[in-house]
N, C-alpha and C positions, 0 to 999 in steps of 0.2 A: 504494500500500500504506500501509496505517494505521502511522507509524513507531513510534507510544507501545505498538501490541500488539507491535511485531517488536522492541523493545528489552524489553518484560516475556517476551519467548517466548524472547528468548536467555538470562536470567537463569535460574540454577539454582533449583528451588524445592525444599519440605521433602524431603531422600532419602527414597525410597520404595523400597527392595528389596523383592524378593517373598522369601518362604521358599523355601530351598532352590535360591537361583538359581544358573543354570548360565553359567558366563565361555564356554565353547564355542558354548553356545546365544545368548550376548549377540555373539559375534564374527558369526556368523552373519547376525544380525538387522543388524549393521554392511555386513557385505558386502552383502546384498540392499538396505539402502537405496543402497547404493553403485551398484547395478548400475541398479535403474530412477532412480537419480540421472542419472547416463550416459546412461541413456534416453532419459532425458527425458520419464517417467513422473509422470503429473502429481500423484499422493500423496507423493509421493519428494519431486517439486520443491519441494510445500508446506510439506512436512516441512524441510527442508533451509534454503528459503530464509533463514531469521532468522539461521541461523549462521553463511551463507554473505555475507551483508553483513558480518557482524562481523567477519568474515575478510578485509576486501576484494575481495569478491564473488569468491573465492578458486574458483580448479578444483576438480571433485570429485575428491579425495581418502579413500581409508578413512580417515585419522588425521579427518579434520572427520566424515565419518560414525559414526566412535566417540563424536567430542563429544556428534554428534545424540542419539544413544542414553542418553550420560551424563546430559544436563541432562534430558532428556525423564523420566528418572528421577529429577532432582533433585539429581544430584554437579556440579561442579566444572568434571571435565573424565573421559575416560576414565582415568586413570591412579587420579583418588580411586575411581572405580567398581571397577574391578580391586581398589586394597587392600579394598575394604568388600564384595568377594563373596570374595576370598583369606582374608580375616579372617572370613566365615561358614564357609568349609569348616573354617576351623583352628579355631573354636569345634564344631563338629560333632564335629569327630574327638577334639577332645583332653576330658577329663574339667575341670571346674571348677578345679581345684588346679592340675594344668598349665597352662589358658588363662591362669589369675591369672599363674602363674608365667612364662609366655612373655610375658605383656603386660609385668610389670614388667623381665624382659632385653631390652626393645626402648626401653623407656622409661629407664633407667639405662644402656645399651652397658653391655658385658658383657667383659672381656679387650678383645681388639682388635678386636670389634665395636664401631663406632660407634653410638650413640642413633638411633632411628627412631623422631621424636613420632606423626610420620601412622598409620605404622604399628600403636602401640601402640594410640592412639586410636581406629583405626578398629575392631580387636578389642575395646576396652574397651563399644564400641559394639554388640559380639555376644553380649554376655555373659548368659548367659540364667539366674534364679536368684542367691540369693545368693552373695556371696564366701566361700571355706571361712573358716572365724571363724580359723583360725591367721596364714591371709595378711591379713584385715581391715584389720589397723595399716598392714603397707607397704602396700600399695593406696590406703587413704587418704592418706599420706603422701605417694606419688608422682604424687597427682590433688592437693594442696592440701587437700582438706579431714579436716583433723584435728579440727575440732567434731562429725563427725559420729560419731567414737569417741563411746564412752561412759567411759572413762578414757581420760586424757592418758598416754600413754607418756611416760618420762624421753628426756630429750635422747638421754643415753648404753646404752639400753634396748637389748638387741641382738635384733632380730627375725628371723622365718624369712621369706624362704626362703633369702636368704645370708647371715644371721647377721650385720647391719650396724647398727650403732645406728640409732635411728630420725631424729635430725637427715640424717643422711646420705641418707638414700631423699627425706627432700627436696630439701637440697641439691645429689644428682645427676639430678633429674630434667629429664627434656630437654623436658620439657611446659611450661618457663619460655618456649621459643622459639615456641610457639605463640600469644601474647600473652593476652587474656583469653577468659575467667576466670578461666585457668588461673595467669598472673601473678600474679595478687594474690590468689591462695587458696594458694600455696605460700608469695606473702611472709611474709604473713599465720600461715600453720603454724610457718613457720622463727622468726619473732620469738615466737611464743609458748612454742616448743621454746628461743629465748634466754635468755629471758627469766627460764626456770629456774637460769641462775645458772651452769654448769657450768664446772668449776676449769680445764678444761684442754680446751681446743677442738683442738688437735692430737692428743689421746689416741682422739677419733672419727674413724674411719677406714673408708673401704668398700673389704670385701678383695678384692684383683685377683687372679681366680682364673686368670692365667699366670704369675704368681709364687710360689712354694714353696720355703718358709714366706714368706707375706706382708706386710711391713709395712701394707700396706691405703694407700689412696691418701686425701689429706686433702679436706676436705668445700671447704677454697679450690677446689684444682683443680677439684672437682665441681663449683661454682658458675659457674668461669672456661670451661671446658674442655666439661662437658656441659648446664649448665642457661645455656652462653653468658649468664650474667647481669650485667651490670657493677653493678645494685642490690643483687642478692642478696651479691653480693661485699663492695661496701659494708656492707653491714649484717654480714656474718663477723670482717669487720676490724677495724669498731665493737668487736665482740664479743671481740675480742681473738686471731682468728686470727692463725696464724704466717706472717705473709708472707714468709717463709726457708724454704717447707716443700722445697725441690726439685722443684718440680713448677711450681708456679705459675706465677712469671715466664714461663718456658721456654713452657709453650702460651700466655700470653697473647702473647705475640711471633707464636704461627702462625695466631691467627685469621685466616680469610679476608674476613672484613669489618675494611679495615684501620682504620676511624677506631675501631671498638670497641678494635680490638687497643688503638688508642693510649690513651683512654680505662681500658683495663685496667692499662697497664703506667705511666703517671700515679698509678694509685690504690695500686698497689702500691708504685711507691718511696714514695710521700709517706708509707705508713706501715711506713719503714725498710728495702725487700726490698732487697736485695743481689745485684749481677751478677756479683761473685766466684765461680765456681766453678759457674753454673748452666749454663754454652752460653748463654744465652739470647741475647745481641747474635748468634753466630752461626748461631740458630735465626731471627730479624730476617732476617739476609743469605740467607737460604732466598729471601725474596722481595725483588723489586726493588720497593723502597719506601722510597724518599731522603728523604721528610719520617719515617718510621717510624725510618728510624737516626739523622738529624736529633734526632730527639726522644730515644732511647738515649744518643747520644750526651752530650746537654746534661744529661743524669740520672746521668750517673757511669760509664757503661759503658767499659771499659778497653779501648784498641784493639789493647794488647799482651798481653793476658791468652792465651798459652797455650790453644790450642786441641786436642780427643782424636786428631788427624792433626797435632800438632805444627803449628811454628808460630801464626799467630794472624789475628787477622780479617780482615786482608788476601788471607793466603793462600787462607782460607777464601770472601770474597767471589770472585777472582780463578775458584778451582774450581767457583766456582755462575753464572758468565757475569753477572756484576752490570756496571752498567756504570761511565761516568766521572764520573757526579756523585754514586755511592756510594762509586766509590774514590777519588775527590778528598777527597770527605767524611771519611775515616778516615786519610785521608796527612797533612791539616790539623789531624787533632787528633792527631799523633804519632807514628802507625804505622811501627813502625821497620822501614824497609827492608832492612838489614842481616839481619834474622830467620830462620833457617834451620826447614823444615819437618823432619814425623819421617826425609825422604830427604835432608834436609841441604840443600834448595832455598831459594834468595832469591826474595822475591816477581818480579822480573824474569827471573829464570830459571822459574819458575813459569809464568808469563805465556808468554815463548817453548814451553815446553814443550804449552801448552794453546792455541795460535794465537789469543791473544789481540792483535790487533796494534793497536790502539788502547791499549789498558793499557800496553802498549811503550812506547808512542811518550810516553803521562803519564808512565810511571817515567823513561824517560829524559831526559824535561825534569825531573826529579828528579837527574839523576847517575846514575840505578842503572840498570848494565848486567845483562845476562845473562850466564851463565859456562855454557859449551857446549863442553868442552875435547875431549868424545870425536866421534868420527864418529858412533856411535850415536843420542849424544843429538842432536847436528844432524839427523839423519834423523829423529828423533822428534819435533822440532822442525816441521822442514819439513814433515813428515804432518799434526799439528798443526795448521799454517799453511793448508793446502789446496794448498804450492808443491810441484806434478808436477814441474815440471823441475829442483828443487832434490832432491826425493827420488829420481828415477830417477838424477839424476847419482850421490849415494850409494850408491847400489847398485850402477851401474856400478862402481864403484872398487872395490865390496867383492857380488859376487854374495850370497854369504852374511848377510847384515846382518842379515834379517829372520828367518833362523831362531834368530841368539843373542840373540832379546830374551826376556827372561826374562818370569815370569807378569805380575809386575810392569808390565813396561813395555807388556807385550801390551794393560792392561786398557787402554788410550789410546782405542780402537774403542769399547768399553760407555758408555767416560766421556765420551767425544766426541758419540757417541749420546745421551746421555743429558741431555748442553747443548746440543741441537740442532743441533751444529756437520754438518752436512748435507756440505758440502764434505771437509771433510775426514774423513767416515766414507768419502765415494764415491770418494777418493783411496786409502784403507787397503784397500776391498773390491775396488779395481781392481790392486793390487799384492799382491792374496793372502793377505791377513791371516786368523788363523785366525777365524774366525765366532761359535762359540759359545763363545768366551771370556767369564770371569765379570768383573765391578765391583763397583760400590756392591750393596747390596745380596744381593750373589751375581746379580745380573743380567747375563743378556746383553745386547747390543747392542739384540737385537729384543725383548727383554722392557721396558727402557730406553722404546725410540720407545714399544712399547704403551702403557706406563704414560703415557707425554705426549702419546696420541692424535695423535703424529705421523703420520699418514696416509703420506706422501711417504715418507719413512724407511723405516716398515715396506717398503713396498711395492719400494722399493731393495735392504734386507737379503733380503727374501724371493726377489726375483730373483737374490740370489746365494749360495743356497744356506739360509740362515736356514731355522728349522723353528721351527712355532708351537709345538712340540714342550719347544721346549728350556726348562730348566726355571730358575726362580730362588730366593731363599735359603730363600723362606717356603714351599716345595715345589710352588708353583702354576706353569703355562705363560704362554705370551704371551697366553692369551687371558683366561686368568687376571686379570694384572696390567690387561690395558686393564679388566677389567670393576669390579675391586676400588678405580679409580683414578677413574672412571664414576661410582661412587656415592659414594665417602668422599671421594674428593680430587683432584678435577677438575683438570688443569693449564691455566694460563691462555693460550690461545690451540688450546686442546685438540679434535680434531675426530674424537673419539669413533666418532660413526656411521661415516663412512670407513674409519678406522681397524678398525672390526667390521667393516665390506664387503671389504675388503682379506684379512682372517685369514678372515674365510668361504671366501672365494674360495682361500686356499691350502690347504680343509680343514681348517680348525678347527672343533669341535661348533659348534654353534648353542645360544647359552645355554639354560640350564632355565628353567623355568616359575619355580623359587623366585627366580634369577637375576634375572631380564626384571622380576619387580615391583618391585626397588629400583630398576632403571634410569632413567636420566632420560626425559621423554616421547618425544624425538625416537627415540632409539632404541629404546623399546617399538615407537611408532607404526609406524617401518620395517619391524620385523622382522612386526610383525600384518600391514603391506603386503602382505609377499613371500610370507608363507602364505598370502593371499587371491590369490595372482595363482597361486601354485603348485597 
């Protein structure tokens, strides 16, 4: 075989959608190459083969006979093909003024909708006719190109459709992350919207419509947060934004691309932000990242600062399962052991309490003991720990034990769950703990594993009574939360697809159609699977 045609046959060429195309008709066209794939039908084979090396001469699969289909069109993969026929019917259905207005809430995140660049993009790509002349300004604004107005709107201009000044619709545009053109036509917009001069860069705000009345959230965070820009940031700072705005620091600590984070949270001290009073170190300890608090650390971050669970960063690392070279890290610059949380808890008692037994063992080469004075908390201890023969002894002594633990003590299960402490949730669900008990969150036990795409977990609780059912703070189910966690905020080690086979299997819906296209590929691809075999 000619390799130089079979490496231009797998590459995507110009998208060619047809008018009016149908994803049911395109899934179709997938499965039948599939089948005389399998065949061994020799149009199928021909068809297939480019992509099938690319794969490592991979078995036939639907998910690679979707590629076939996608590239043979000129996308990506199937998952670009899906947004860009999802994004024709939503051009179809909605009127001009809405599609504008849908593009620009996918491209800005909207309340606790996260930003969707592909998404936005691939509709901006349906857009048939001009833009209504009201939306003009944001529209161009949130693509970059502000030359193509015919007047320059003021920095501070508040335009429709949400009434945001106009620096802001750049500043939070999530089309930063797509790299060029788009980069350097929004730098580009934003330094000329600078460039005007404007007294007070904190006074621009883009209003968050889950808050009433809104302060509006400042155009750093937009830059930090949705347009992930560490340049664009630079250049606001320049400009004299408030790096104390409350927002800032705080997500630049959660990015998931950790060396940006650090790069972020470098650019904001140096021009004065302040870790007094933001969370932000304990927004850090969210994630195990020892050069990431390393670096907080050396920048002024206070190890004793009072955390909103009482207590302080210790406690707080200790209740997010961090390990010994972040608690080392924070005991070395001071961390007072002594420190009582809002239950009156010392970081070692703490530690006992959440069967941390390595943190134990570091506090106690500290001096600091645990203080365990009741039977109770020994037993909650021992549960904790995953020690069966430490907890059934407690219970022989006192039958009753486990019914006087108050809500409190109960939520031990969710939170246990929720730091993957595996052992010691199948010790509490083996001694009868109540199941749908609420946590962090307002979450259950099982909404917890969903959310961390712990597979094993679920599949544990579910066996002992858990209901996909049960419900958490933000009014969604277990299936809810794996799918909300799926697309905005993947846990690391997260295994999603299982996790969705697992809550299938106990009766949980089968995601929607609007659901399934923000999904990651594996698990579109899956579920396209099972409808093809079904």
């Amino acid at each position: 075989m000619n390799t130089s045609h079979t490496a231009a046959a797998s590459q995507p060429s110009k998208p060619t959608l047809p008018d009016s195309a149908d994803l049911q008709q395109l899934k179709r066209q997938a499965r039948e190459l599939l089948r005389g794939w399998r065949n061994a039908e020799a149009a199928s084979l021909t068809r297939a083969a480019p992509y099938q090396g690319e794969h490592g001469a991979a078995p036939p699969t639907l998910s690679l006979a979707q590629l076939v289909i996608a590239r043979e069109l000129g996308f990506a993969s199937w998952p670009a093909l899906h947004r860009a026929v999802t994004a024709q019917q939503e051009a179809r259905l909605l009127d001009q003024a809405a599609l504008v207005t849908r593009i620009l809430k996918l491209a800005l995140g909207r309340g606790w909708d996260s930003p969707q660049p592909e998404r936005a993009l691939a509709l901006m790509q349906r857009m048939r006719g001009p833009c209504p002349a009201h939306l003009r300004p944001a529209l161009a604004l949130v693509k970059g190109e502000l030359e193509s107005l015919e007047r320059m709107p003021a920095a501070g201009q508040r335009l429709p459709p949400f009434d945001a000044p106009a620096l802001a619709y750049v500043c939070f545009s999530s089309l930063h992350r797509l790299g060029e053109p788009w980069a350097e036509g929004l730098m580009r917009s934003a330094q000329a919207l600078l460039a005007q001069g404007y007294s007070s860069l904190d006074a621009l705000r883009m209003p968050d419509p889950e808050v009433e009345p809104s302060p509006g959230l400042p155009l750093l965070y937009g830059a930090i947060a949705r347009a992930q820009s560490p340049a664009l940031a630079a250049v606001l700072l320049a400009a004299g934004a408030n790096p104390n705005d409350e927002e800032s620091l705080y997500h630049a600590c959660e990015d998931s691309e950790r060396p940006r984070a650090a790069l972020q949270i470098r650019q904001l001290i140096a021009h004065g932000a302040r870790w007094q009073g933001t969370n932000a170190l304990l927004r850090l300890l969210d994630f195990e990242d020892p050069s990431g608090l390393g670096l907080a650390l050396s920048l002024g971050a206070d190890v004793n600062e009072p955390g909103p669970q009482g207590g302080a960063a210790l406690h707080h690392a200790l209740r997010r399962g961090r390990s010994n070279a972040c608690l080392s890290q924070l005991i070395d610059h001071g961390a007072d052991l002594s420190a009582r949380d809002a239950e009156g808890r010392k970081p070692a008692t703490l530690a006992a309490l959440l069967g941390e037994s390595a943190a134990l063992a570091l506090l106690a080469a500290q001096g600091a003991e645990p203080e365990l004075p009741s039977r109770k908390e020994r037993f909650l201890a021992a549960c904790a720990a995953a020690d069966a023969r430490r907890a059934k002894a407690l219970l022989a002594e006192q039958a009753e034990l486990l019914q006087q633990l108050g809500a409190h003590e109960l939520r031990l299960l969710p939170d246990q769950a929720q730091r993957r402490a595996r052992d010691s949730v199948a010790l509490m669900l083996s001694l009868g703990w109540p199941i749908a008990v609420r946590g962090d969150w307002e979450a259950s036990a099982l909404n917890q594993a969903a959310f961390n795409g712990d597979a094993a977990l679920v599949q544990s609780l579910l066996e002992h009574g858990a209901s996909w059912q049960e419900r958490n703070g933000y009014g969604g189910d277990a299936m809810g939360s794996l799918l909300h966690a799926a697309v905005h905020l993947p846990q690391p080690g997260g295994d999603y697809l299982t996790t969705l086979q697992r809550l299938l299997a106990a009766g949980a819906p089968r995601p929607t159609e609007e659901e399934r296209e923000e999904l990651p590929e594996a698990l579109q691809a899956w579920l396209e699977e099972t409808e093809a075999i079904s």
